[in-house]
C-alpha positions as CSV (number, residue, x, y, z in Angstrom):
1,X,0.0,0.0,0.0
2,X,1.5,3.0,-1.3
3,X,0.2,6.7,-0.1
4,X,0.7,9.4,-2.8
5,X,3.4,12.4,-2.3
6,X,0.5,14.3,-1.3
7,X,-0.3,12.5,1.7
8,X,2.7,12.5,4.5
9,X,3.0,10.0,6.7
10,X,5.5,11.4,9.0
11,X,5.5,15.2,10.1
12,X,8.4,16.6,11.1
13,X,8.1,20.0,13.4
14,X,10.1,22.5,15.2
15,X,9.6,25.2,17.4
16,X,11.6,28.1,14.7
17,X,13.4,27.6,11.8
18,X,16.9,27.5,13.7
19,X,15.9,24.2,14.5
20,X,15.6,22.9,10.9
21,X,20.2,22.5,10.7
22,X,19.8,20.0,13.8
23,X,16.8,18.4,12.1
24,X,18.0,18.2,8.2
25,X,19.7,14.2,8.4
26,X,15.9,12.8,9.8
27,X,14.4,14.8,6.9
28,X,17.7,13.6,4.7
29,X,16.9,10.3,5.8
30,X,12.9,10.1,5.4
31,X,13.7,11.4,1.5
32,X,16.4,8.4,0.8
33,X,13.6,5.9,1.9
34,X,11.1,7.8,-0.1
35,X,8.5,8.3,3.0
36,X,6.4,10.5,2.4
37,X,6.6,14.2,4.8
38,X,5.8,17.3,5.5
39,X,7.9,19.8,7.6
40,X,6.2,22.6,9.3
41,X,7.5,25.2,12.1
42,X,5.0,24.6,14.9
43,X,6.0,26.8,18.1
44,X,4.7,26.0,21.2
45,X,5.0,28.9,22.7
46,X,4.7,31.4,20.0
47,X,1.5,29.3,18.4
48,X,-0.4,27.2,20.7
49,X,-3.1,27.5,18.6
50,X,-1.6,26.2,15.8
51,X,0.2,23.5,17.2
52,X,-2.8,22.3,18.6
53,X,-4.6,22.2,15.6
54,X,-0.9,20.3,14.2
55,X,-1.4,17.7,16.3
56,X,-5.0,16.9,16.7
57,X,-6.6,16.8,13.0
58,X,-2.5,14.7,12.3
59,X,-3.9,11.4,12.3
60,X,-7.4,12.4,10.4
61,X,-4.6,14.1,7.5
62,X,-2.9,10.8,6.9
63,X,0.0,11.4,9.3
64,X,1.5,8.1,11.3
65,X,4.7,9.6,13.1
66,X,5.4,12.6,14.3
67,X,9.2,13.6,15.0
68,X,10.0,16.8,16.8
69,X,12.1,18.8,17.7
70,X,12.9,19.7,21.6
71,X,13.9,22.7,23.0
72,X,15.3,23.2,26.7
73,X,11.6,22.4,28.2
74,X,10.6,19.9,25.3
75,X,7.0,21.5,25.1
76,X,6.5,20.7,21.4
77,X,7.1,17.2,21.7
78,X,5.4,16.4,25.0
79,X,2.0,18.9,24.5
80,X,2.0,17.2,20.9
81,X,1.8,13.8,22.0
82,X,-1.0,15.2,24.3
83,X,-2.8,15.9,21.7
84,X,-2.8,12.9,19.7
85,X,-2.4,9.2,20.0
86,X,0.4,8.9,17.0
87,X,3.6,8.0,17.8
88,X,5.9,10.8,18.6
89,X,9.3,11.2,18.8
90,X,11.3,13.7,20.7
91,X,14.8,14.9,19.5
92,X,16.4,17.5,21.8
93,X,18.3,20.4,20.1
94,X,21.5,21.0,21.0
95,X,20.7,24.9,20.9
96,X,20.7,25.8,24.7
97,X,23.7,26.8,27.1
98,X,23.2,23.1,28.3
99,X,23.6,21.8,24.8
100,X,20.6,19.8,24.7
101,X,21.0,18.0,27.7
102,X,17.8,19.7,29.6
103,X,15.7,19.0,27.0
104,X,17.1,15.0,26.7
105,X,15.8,15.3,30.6
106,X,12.2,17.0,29.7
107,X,11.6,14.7,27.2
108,X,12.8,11.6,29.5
109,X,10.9,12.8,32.7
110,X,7.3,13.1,30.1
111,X,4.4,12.3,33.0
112,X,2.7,9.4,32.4
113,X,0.2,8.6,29.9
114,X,2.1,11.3,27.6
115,X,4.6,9.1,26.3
116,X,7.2,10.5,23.8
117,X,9.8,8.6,22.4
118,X,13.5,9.8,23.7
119,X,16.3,10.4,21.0
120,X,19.9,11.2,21.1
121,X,20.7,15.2,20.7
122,X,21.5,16.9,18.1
123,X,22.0,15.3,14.4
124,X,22.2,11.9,15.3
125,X,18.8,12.0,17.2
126,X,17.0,13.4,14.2
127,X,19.0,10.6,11.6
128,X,17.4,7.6,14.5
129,X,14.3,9.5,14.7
130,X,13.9,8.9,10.8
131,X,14.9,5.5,11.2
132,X,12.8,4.6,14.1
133,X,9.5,6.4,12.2
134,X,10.4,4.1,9.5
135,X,10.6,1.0,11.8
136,X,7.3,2.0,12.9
137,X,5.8,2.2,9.4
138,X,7.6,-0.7,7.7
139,X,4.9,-3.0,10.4
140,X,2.3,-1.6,7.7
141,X,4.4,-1.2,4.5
142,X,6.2,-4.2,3.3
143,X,7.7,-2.6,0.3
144,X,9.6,0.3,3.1
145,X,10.5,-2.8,4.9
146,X,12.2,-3.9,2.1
147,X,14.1,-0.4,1.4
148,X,15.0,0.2,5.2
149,X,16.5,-3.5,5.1
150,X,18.7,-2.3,2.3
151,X,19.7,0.9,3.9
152,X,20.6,-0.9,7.0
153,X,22.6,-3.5,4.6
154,X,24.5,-0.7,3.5
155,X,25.5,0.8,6.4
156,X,26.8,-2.6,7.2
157,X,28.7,-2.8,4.3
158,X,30.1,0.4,4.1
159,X,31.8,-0.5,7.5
160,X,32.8,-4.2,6.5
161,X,34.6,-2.3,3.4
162,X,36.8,-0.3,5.4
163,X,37.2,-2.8,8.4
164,X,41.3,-2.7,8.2
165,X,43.0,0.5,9.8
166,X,46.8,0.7,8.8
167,X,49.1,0.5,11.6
């Protein structure tokens, strides 16, 4: 089952568009599998409103993951995944005098019954983010099973390749 490129099935949001450097490899990534996204800046503090309306008509739009980005407090990702049952996965940005690290702890301390899936900082986060949404949506799509089985293949290989360091 195949969804058209008009119909995302992961959104990937930030609070402002500084966020979008730490965010680029899940958004890299999602595009080298061919999943289907949409990026949007959805500010939780700045547009409430909005982000609100983001995350409760997601699902009803065709969305199945959400990733997102977390600042110091990790309000978009947790008041998100309030809002809606998808998945949702947090990725703290490494854009605070702490480097990421208080949001890593917002986002791991979520209350529960508002669960948000916990990423690495920075890049990396955002690449496993792409991966894990991915993961989650290869269980229904058997042909992005078969592509992120290849891209994990590579990886492999590409290591295996260059396995001898001279001495």
């Amino acid at each position: 089952m195949a969804a058209s490129a008009s119909t995302p099935w992961v959104g990937v949001i930030m609070g402002g568009r500084s966020d979008l450097e730490h965010l680029q490899p899940a958004i890299d990534i999602l595009a080298e599998l061919r999943i289907p996204h949409e990026v949007r800046v959805v500010s939780a503090h700045r547009t409430p409103d909005w982000m609100m309306e983001y995350a409760s008509t997601a699902e009803s739009r065709g969305l199945s993951v959400i990733i997102a980005a977390a600042g110091g407090a990790a309000h978009l990702p947790g008041m998100v995944s309030s809002k809606t049952l998808l998945p949702v996965l947090g990725v703290p940005m490494p854009t605070t005098v702490l480097s990421g690290f208080d949001a890593l702890l917002s986002i791991v301390q979520m209350p529960k019954g508002v669960p948000v899936g916990t990423q690495a900082i920075g890049k990396p986060g955002a690449a496993n983010a792409a991966l894990h949404a991915a993961a989650i949506l290869a269980l229904k799509y058997p042909e992005l099973r078969e592509r992120l089985g290849a891209w994990r293949k590579a990886r492999t290989d590409e290591v295996l390749a260059h396995r001898e360091v001279a001495g």
